[in-house]
C-alpha positions as CSV (number, residue, x, y, z in Angstrom):
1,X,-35.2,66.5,72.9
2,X,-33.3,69.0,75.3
3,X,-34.7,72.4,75.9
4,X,-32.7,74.8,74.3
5,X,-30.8,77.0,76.5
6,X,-32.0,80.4,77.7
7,X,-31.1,83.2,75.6
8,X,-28.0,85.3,77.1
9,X,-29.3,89.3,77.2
10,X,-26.8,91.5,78.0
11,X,-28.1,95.2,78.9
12,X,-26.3,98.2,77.2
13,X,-27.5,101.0,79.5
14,X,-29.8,101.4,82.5
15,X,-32.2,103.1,80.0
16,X,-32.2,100.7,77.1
17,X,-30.9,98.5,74.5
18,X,-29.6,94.8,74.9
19,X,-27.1,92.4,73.2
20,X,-28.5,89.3,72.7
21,X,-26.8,86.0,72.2
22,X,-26.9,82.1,72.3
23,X,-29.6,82.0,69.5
24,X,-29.1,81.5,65.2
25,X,-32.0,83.5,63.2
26,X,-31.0,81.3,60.5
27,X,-32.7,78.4,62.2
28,X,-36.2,78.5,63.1
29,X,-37.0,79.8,66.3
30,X,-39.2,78.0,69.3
31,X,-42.5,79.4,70.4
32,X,-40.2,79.7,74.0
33,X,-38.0,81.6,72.4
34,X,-39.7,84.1,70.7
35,X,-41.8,84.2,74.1
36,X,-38.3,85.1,75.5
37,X,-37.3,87.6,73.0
38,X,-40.8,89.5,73.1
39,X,-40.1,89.8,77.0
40,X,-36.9,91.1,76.7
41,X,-38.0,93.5,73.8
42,X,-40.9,95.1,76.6
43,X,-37.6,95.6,79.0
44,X,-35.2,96.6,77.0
45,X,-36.6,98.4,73.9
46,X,-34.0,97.7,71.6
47,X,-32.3,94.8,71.1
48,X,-29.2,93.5,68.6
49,X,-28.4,90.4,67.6
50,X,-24.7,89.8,66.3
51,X,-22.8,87.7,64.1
52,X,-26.4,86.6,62.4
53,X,-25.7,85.3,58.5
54,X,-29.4,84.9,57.4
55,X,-31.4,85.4,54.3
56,X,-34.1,88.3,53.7
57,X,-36.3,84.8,54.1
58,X,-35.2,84.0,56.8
59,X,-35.4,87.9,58.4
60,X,-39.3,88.0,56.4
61,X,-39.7,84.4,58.6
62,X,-38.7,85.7,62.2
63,X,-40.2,89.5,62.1
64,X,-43.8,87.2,60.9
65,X,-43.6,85.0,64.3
66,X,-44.5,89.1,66.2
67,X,-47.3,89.9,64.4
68,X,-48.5,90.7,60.8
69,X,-46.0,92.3,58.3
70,X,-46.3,96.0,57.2
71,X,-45.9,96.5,53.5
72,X,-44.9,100.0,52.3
73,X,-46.7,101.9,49.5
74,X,-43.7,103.7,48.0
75,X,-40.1,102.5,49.3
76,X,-38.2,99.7,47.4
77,X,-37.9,96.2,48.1
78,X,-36.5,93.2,47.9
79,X,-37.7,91.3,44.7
80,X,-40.1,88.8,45.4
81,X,-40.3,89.9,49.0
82,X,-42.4,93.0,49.3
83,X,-42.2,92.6,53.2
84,X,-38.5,93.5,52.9
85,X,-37.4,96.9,52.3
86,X,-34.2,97.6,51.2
87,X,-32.9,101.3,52.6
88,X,-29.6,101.8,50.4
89,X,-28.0,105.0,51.6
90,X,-25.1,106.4,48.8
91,X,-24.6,109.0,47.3
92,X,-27.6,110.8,45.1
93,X,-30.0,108.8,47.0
94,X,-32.8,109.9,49.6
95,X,-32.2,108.7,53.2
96,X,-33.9,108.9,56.7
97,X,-30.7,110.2,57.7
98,X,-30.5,113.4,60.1
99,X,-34.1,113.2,61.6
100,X,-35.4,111.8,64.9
101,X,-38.2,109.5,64.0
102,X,-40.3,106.5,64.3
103,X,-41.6,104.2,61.4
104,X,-45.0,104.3,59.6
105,X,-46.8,105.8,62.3
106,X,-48.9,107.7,59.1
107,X,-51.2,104.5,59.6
108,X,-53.7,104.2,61.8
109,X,-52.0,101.1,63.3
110,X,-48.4,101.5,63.8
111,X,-45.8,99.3,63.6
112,X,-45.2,97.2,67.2
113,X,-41.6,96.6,65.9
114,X,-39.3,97.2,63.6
115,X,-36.1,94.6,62.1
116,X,-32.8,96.4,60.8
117,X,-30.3,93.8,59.1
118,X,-27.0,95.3,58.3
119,X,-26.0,94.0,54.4
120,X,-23.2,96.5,54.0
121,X,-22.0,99.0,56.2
122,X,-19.3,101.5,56.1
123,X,-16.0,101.3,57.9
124,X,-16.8,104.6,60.0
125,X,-19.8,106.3,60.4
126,X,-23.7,105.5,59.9
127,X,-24.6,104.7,63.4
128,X,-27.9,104.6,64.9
129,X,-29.0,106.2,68.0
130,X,-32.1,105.5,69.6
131,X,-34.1,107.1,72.2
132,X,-36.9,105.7,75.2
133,X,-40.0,107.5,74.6
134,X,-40.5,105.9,78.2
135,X,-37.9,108.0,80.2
136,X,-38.6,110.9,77.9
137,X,-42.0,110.9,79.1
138,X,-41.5,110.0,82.6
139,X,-39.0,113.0,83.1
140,X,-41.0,115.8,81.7
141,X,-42.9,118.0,84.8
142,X,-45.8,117.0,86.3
143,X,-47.2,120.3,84.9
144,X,-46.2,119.7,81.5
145,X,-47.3,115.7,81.9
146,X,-50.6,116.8,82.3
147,X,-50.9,119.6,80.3
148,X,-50.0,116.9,77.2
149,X,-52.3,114.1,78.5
150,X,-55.3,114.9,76.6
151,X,-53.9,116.3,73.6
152,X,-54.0,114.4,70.0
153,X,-51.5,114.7,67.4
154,X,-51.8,114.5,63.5
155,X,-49.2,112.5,61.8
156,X,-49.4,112.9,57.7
157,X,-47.5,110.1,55.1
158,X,-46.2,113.3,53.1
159,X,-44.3,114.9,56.2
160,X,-41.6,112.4,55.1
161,X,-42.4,111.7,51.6
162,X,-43.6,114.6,49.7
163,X,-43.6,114.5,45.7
164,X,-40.2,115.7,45.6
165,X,-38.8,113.1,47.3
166,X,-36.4,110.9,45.2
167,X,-38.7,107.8,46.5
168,X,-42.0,109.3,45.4
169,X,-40.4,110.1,42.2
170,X,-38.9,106.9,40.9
171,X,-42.2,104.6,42.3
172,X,-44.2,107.0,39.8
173,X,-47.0,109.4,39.7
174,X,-49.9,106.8,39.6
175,X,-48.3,104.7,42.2
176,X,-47.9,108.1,44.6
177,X,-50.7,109.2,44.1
178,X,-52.5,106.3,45.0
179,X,-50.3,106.3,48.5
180,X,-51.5,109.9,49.2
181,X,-55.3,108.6,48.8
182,X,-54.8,105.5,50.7
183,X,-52.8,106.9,53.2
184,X,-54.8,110.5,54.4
185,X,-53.3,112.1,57.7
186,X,-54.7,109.8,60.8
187,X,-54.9,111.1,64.5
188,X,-52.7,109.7,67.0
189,X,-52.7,110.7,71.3
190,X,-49.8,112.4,71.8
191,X,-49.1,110.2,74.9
192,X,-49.6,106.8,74.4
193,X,-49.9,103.7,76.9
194,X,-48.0,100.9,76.0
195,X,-50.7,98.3,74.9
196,X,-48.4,95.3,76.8
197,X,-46.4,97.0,79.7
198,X,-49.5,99.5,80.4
199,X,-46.3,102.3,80.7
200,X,-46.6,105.6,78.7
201,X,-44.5,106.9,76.5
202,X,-44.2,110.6,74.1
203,X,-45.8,109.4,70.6
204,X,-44.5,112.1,68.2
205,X,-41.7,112.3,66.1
206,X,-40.6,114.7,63.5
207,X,-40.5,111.7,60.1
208,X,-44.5,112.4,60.6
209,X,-46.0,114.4,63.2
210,X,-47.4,117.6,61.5
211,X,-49.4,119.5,64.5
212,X,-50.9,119.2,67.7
213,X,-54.6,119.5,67.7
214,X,-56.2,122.0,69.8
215,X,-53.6,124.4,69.3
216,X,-52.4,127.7,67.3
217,X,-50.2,126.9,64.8
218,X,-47.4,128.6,67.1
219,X,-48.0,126.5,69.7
220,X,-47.8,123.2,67.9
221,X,-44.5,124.3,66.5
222,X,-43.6,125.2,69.7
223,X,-44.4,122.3,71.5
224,X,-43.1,119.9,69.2
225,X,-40.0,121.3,68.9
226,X,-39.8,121.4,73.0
227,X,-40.5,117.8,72.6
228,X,-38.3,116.8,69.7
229,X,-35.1,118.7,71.6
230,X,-36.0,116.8,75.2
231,X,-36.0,113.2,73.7
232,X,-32.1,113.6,72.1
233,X,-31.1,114.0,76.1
234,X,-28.4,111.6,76.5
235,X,-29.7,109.9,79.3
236,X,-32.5,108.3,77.1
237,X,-30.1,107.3,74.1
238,X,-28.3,104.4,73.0
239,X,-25.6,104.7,70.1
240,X,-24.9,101.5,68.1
241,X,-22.2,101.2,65.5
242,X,-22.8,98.5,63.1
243,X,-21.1,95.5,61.8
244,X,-22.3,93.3,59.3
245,X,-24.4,90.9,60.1
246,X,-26.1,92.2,63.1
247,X,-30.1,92.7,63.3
248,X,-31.6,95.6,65.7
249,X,-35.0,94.8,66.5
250,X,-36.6,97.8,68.4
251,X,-40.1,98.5,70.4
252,X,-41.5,101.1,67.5
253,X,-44.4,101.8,69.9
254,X,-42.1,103.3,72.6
255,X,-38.8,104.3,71.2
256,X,-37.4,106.4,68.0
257,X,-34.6,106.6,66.2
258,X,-31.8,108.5,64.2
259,X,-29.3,107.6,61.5
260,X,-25.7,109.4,61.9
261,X,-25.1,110.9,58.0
262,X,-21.4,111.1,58.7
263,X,-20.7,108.0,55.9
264,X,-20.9,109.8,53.3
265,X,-19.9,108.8,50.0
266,X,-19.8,105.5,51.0
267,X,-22.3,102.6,50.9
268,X,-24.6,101.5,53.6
269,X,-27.2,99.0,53.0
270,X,-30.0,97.7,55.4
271,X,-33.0,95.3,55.0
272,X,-36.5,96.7,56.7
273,X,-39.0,94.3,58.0
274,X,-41.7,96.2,60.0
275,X,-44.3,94.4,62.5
276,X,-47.3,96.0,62.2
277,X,-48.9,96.9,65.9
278,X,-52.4,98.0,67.2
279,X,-54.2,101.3,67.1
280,X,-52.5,103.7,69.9
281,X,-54.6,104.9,73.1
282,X,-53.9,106.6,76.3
283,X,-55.6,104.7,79.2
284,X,-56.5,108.1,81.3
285,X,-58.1,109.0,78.7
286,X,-60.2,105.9,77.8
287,X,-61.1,105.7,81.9
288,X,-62.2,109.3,81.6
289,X,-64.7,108.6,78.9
290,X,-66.0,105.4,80.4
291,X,-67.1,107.5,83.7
């Protein structure tokens, strides 16, 4: 049988992001080319795959070839397919909309990736921006590299879901609760190496992140709103505008991510799959204590 040919990656900025092509998620995917993908994932950081009719099978099958699947305590899913969330944004509903964040890092093993597949989208509006935690890092000071290098960050599951949040209302009380046990704030570096590229990258975001440790109150506030202003420069950014049909797949580990809410009151709705990853270290750090 003929090899398959090679996957055509187009880059969208010298930053990140990539259009992929010359592959059908609807089919199953060779070990080569998910070998392929996964490189060009680590390059690019983002990456979109057009014109792609598949079912949320067939999305649950291809995010499962990366790694193990996350399933969410509270958010909504596709029936029968817990590994599927289904983010429908209208009006009355709670979204991620507005906020700079990264997914489920309130775990102590954050997501490696993440899967968005556009079901519906408006005709204008309800972009996603995305932004390298690489190059954010990278063009901080020296001064203000080092000064974060050995500081730790707490990131808490109620930051973005409190009790009044129309998510943790309608999954219940009992069911809530239960998260907020299961689920108590976890301790992340606030610079993390990449576990597969070895580069390191900013790892706080405002969905979760709720201080710096070490710190007054004032200057974790402080700091994190420093940081959360430097990664929305436009030279770490890529904007996509959706079409139906098209699934982002994005390096959770070293990028974040923002939701336009300029759609409103019309409908735009996404299925979730989210690849569960390892727990974050910084590498100075671990050399440090091994000396």
């Amino acid at each position: 049988m003929p090899a398959a040919p090679p996957l055509q990656i187009i880059p969208l900025s010298p930053t990140l992001g990539a259009r992929v092509s010359g592959i059908n998620l609807g089919e199953p995917v060779s070990a080569e080319g998910i070998a392929e993908i996964r490189q060009a994932l680590l390059t690019h950081e983002v990456l979109f795959f057009e014109d792609q009719d598949i079912t949320p099978q067939q999305q649950k099958e291809f995010a499962a070839q990366f790694g193990p699947l996350h399933l969410h305590p509270i958010r909504p899913s596709v029936p029968g397919l817990p590994e599927v969330l289904v983010l429908d944004n209208q009006p009355a509903s709670d979204t991620d909309t507005g906020a700079w964040r990264a997914d489920v890092t309130f775990i102590e093993t954050p997501p490696m990736g993440s899967m968005l597949y556009a079901r519906h989208v408006p005709q204008e509006g309800g972009d996603t921006l995305w932004s390298s935690m690489r190059a954010a890092h990278a063009a901080l000071s020296p001064s203000l590299r080092a000064f974060l290098q050995p500081l730790d960050a707490e990131h808490d599951f109620t930051r973005s879901f409190p009790p009044d949040h129309l998510t943790a209302m309608n999954v219940g009380i009992e069911r809530y609760t239960w998260a907020r046990r299961e689920y108590p704030p976890v301790v992340h570096p606030l610079v993390r190496t990449h576990p597969e590229t070895g580069r390191e990258g900013l790892f706080v975001n405002s969905g979760f992140t709720t201080r710096i440790l070490g710190l007054t109150k004032a200057e974790s506030a402080k700091i994190l709103e420093l940081l959360s202003e430097h990664i929305q420069r436009p030279e770490f950014v890529i904007r996509w505008r959706w079409k139906p049909n098209t699934l982002a797949f994005w390096d959770n580990r070293v990028t974040q991510h923002y939701t336009v809410d300029d759609y409103q009151p019309h409908k735009r709705l996404m299925h979730r799959v989210t690849i569960l990853g390892d727990k974050p270290f910084n590498r100075a750090r671990l050399k440090l204590a091994a000396e």
